[in-house]
TIVONU-622871 format. One record per atom (N, C-alpha, C): x, y, z; residue in three letters; atom name; residue number from 0. Coordinates in steps of 0.2 Angstrom, whole numbers, plus 2048, in hexadecimal, padded with zeros to 3 digits. Layout:
N
<rec u="X" v="Y" w="Z" aa="ALA" at="CA" i="NUM"/>
...
//
This chain:
46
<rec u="804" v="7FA" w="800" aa="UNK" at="N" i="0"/>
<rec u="800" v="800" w="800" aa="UNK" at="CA" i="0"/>
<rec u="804" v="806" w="800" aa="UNK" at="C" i="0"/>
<rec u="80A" v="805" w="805" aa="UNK" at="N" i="1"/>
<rec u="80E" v="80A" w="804" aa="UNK" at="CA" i="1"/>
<rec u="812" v="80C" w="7FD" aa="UNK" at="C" i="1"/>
<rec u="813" v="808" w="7F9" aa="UNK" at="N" i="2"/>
<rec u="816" v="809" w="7F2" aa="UNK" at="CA" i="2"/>
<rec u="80F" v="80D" w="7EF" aa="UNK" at="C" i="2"/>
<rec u="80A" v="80C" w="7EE" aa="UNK" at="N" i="3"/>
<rec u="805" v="80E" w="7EA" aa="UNK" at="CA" i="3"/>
<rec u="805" v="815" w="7EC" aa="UNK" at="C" i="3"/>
<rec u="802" v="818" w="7F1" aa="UNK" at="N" i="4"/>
<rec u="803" v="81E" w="7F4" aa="UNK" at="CA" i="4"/>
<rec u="80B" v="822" w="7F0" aa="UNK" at="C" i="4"/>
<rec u="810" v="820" w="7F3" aa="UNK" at="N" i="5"/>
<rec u="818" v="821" w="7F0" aa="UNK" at="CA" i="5"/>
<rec u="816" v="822" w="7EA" aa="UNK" at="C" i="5"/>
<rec u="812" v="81F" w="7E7" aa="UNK" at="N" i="6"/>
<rec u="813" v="81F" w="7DE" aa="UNK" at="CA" i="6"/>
<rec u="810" v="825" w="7DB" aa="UNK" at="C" i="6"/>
<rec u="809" v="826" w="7E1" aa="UNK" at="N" i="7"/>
<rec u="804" v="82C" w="7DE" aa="UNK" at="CA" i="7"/>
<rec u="806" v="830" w="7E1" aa="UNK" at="C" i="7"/>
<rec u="80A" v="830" w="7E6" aa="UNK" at="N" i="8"/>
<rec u="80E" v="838" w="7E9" aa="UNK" at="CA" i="8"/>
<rec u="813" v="83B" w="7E2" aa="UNK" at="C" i="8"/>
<rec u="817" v="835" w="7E1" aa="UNK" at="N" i="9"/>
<rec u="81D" v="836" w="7DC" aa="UNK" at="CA" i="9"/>
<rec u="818" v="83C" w="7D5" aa="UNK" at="C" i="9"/>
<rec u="814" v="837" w="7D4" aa="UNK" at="N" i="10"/>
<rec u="813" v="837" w="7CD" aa="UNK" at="CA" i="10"/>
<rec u="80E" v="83F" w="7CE" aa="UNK" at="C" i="10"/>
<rec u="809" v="840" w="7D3" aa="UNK" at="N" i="11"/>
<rec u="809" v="847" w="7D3" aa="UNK" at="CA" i="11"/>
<rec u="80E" v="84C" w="7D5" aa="UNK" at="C" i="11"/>
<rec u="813" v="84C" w="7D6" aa="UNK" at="N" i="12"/>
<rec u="818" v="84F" w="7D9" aa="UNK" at="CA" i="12"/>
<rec u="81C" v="851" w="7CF" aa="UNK" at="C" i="12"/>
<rec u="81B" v="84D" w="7CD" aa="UNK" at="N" i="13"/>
<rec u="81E" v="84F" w="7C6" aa="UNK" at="CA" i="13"/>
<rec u="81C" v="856" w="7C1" aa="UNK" at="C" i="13"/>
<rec u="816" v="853" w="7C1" aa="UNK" at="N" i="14"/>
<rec u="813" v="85A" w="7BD" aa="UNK" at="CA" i="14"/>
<rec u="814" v="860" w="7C1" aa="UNK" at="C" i="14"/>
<rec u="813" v="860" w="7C5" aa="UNK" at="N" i="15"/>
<rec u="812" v="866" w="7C9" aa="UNK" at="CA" i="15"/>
<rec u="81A" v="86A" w="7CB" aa="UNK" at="C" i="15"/>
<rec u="81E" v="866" w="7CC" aa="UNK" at="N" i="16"/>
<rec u="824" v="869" w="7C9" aa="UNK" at="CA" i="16"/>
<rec u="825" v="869" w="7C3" aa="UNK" at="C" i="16"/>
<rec u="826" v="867" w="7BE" aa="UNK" at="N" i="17"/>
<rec u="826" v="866" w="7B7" aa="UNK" at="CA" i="17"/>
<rec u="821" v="871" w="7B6" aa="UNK" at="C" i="17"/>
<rec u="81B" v="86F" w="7B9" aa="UNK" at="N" i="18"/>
<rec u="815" v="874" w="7B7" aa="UNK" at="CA" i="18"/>
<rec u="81A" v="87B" w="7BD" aa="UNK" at="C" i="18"/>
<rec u="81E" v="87C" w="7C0" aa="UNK" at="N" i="19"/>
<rec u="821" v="881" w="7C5" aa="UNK" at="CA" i="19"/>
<rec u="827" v="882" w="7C0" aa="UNK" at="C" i="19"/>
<rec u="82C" v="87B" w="7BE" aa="UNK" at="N" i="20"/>
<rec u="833" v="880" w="7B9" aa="UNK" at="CA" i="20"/>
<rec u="831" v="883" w="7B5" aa="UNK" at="C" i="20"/>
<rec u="82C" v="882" w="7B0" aa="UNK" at="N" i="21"/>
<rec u="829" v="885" w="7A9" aa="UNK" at="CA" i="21"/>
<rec u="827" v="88C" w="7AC" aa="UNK" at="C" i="21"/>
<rec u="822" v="88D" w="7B0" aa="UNK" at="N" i="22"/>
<rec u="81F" v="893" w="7B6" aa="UNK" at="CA" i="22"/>
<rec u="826" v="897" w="7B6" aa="UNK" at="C" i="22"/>
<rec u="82C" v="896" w="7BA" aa="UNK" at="N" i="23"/>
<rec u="830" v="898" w="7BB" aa="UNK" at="CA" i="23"/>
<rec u="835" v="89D" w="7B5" aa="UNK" at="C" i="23"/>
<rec u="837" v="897" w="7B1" aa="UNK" at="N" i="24"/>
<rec u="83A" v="897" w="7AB" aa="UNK" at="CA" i="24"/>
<rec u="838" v="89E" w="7A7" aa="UNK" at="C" i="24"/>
<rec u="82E" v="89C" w="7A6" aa="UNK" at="N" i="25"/>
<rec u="82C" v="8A2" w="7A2" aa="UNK" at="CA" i="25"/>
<rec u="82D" v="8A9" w="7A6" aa="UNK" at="C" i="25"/>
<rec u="82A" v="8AA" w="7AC" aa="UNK" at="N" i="26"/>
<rec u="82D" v="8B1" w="7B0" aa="UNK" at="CA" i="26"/>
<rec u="833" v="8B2" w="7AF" aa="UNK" at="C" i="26"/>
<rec u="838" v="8B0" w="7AD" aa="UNK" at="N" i="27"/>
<rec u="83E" v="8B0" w="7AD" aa="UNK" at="CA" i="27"/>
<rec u="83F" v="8B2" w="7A6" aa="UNK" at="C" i="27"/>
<rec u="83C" v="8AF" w="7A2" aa="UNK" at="N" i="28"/>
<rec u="83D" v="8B3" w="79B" aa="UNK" at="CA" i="28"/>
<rec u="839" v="8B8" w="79A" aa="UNK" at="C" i="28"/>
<rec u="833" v="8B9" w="79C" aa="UNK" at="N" i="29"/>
<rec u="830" v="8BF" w="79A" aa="UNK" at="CA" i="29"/>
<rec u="835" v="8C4" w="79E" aa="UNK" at="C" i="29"/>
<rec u="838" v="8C4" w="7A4" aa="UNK" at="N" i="30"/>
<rec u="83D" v="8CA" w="7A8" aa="UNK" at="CA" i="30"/>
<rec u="843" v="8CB" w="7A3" aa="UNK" at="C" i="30"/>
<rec u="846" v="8C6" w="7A1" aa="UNK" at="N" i="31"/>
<rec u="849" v="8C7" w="79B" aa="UNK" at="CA" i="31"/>
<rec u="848" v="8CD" w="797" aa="UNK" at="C" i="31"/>
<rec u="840" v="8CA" w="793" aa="UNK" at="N" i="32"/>
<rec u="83F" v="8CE" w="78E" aa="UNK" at="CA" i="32"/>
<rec u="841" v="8D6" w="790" aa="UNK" at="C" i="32"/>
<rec u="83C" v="8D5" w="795" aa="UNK" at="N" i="33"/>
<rec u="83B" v="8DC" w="79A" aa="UNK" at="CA" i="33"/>
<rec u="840" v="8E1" w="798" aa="UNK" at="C" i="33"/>
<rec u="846" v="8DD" w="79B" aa="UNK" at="N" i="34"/>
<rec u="84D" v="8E1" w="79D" aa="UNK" at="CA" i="34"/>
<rec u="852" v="8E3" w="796" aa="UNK" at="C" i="34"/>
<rec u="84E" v="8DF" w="792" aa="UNK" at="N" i="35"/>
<rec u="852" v="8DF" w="78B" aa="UNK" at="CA" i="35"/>
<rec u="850" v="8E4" w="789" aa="UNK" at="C" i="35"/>
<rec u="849" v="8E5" w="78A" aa="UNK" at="N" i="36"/>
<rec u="846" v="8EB" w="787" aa="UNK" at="CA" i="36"/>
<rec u="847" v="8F0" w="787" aa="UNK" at="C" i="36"/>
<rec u="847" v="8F2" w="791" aa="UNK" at="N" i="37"/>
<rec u="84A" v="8F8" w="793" aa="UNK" at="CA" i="37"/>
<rec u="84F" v="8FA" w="793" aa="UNK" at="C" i="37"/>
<rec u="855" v="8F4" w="790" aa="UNK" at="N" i="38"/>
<rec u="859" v="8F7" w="790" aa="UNK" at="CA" i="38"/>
<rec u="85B" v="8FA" w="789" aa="UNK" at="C" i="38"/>
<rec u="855" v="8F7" w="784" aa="UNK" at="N" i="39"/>
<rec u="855" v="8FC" w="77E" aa="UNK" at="CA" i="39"/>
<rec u="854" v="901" w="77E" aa="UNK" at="C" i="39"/>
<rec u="850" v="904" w="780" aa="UNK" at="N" i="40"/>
<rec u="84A" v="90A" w="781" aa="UNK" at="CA" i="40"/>
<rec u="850" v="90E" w="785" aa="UNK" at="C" i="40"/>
<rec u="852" v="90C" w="78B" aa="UNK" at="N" i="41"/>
<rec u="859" v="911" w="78E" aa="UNK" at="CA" i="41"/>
<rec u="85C" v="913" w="789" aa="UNK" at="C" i="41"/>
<rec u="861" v="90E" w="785" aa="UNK" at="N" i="42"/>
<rec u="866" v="90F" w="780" aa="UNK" at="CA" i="42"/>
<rec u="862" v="914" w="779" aa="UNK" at="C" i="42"/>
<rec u="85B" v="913" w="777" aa="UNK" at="N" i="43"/>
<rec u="856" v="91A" w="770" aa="UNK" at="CA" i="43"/>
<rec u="857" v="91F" w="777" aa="UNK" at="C" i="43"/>
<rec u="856" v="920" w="77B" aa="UNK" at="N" i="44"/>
<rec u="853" v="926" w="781" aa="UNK" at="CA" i="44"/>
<rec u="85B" v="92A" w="781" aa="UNK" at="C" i="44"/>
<rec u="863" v="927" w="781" aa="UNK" at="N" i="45"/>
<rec u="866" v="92D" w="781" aa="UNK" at="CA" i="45"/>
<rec u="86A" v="92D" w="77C" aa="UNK" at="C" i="45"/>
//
């Protein structure tokens, strides 16, 4: 009984991380863009 449990913890525990690095990753490249940006915009602005 105790494997079966262990199995269903493991097996939900994937996605859900799996579903957090992607979450992370993407903030991380939109902050990218962000900064990319700005730092165009500084660089037309003097």
């Amino acid at each position: 009984m105790i494997e079966v449990s262990l199995f269903g913890i493991v097996l939900g525990l994937i996605p859900i991380t799996l579903a957090g690095l992607f979450v992370t990753a993407y903030l991380q490249y939109r902050r990218g863009d962000q900064l990319i940006f700005d730092l165009i915009n500084i660089s037309l602005v003097y």
